[in-house]
Residue, then its C-alpha position, 0 to 999 in steps of 0.5 A: x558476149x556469145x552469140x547464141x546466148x545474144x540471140x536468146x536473148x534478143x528473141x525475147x525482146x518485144x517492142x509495144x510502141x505506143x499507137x500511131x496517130x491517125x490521119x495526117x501525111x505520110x513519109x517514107x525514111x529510108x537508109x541504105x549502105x550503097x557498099x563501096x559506091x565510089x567514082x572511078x577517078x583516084x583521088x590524090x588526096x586520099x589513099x584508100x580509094x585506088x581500088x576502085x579505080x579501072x587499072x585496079x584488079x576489081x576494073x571499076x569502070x564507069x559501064x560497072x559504075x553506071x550498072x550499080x548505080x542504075x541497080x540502086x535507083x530501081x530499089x529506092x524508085x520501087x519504095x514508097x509504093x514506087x513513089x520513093x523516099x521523101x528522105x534517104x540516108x545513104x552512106x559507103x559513097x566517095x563524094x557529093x560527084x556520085x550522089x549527083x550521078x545517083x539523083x540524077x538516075x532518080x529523075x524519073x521520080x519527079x522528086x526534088x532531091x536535095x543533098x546534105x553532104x561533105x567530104x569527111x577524113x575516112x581512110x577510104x575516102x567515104x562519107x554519109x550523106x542524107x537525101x530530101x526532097x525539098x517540095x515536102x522538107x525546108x532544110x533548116x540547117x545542117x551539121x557534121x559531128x566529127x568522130x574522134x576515132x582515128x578516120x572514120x566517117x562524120x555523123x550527117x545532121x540535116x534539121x528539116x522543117x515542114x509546116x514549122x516543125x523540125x524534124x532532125x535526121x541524122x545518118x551515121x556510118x560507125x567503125x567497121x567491125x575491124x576495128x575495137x569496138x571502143x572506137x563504136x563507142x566513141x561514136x555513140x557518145x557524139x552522136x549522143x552528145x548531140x542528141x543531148x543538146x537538142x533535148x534539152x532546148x526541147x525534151x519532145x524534140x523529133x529525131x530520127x537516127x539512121x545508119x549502118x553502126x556496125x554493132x547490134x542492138x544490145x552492144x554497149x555502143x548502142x544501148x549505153x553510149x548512145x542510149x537506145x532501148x529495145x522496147x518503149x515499155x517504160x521508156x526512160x527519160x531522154x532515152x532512144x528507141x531502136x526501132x528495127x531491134x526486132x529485126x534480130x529478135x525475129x532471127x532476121x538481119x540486114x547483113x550475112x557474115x560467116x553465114x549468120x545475119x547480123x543487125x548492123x544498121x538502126x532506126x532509132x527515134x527519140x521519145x518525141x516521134x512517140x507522142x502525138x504532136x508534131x512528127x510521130x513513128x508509125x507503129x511497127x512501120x520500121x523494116x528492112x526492104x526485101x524486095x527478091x531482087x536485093x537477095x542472091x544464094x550461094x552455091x553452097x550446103x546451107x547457105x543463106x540467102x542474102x544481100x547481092x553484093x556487087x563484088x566478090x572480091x575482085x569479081x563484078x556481079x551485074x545483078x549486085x546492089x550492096x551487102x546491106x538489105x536497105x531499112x525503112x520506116x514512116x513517118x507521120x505529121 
């Protein structure tokens, strides 16, 4: 689909959710690509992590290592209020070593991360992960649905409970936009896939799926396969709702391509966070995290300002965090 003739049409879309609840506990959802957050060890087993590596052009050391992973512990200590997230999805991290190293710069937080995680066959060698806070959430159980997309990254699912409800995460990380967006579109289908199965033991079942998809809200891996709609009028049965679609309707997004932004990375929520018992979304709550520091401009005409990367090309920023805006949203019980 053309792109102008996309954003025209995504720039009439309006979501009207329906009213939060009031009262009740808060909970910040975060998601956030950690672009490329690797160790600096060569893994043997896996053949796309060599440039992350210190004898690589890019010289990815542990000092560097330490710098990025202090860079991100500061934007999600400053959520919440500064209190951070209750639950985070992350993703683009090599393995269970660096969300241990990243925990553990969150410390100061007092909270108590757990991690939902487990090495899956990407070609790169990364993987998605959910972070919770175990004081607030129980983890019920925890799964990883295997994408048949070449190697390519598994959907986390952590089921986490809190005063006997469940509230289901789940953090995707999609093909890349190198790849057909059939392989996307495989993707949708297992998550939907599962998303299916938890709907029909329970229809107002709480689901919150996060993540980078690497297509945009209207995209057939995401509005077909997968099943989410931009707006919650008239929201059919069974049907998401993609709750950040007014980020790219209000000419926003969470990732700058050829000077454009695009909306690669969702919160999508089933009908059950709509409604009035057990979990609920809070109204308009879904945004991305524009904290000045997570921004940098080019020194070019009329260029936008964006994500600070950590690298150009080979070319380490000490000011970088990642080429993904994090998203966030609140969620009520």
């Amino acid at each position: 689909m053309h792109r102008a003739f996309l954003n025209a049409l995504l720039l009439a879309v309006v979501v009207h959710p329906p009213t939060a609840q009031a009262g009740g506990d808060e909970f910040v959802i975060a998601s956030w690509n950690l672009e490329n957050l690797f160790d600096t060890a060569d893994d043997p087993a896996v053949d796309g992590d060599e440039e992350y590596t210190p004898d690589k052009p890019k010289k990815w050391t542990k000092e560097r290592l330490d710098i990025k992973l202090k860079n991100q512990a500061n934007v999600i200590s400053k959520m919440k209020d500064g209190k951070g997230p209750d639950v985070l999805g992350v993703c683009e991290i090599e393995n269970r070593k660096v969300l241990e190293m990243l925990v553990e710069k969150l410390a100061p937080l007092g909270r108590k991360y757990e991690i939902v995680h487990k090495d899956s066959p990407s070609e790169r060698g990364i993987d998605c992960a959910i972070l919770f806070d175990s004081a607030i959430f129980k983890l019920a159980d925890s799964k990883f649905h295997h994408v048949d997309a070449g190697k390519t990254r598994d959907i986390v699912e952590a089921d986490l409970t809190r005063r006997d409800k469940t509230l289901y995460v789940f953090m995707d990380h999609w093909p890349s936009r190198h790849h057909e967006p059939p392989t996307r579109a495989k993707a949708g289908d297992t998550a939907r896939k599962r998303l299916d199965e938890i709907l029909a033991k329970d229809p107002k079942a709480d689901i919150i799926m996060l993540g980078d998809f690497n297509d945009e809200p209207i995209d057939p891996s995401i509005k077909d396969h997968l099943r989410a709609a931009t707006t919650a009028a008239n929201l059919p049965t069974g049907t998401m709702l993609d709750t950040t679609a007014h980020i790219k309707a209000e000419g926003k997004g969470t990732f700058v391509y050829q000077n454009k932004w695009d909306q690669l990375d969702h919160i999508v929520v089933s009908p059950g966070l709509l409604d009035s018992t057990g979990f609920q979304w809070k109204d308009g709550s879904s945004q991305a995290v524009e904290f000045p520091e997570l921004f940098y401009q080019p020194n070019y005409p009329d260029a936008l300002k964006r994500p600070s990367t950590s690298y150009t090309k080979d070319m380490f920023h000490k000011n970088g965090y990642s080429d993904h805006l994090p998203l966030n949203c609140v969620i009520i019980q």
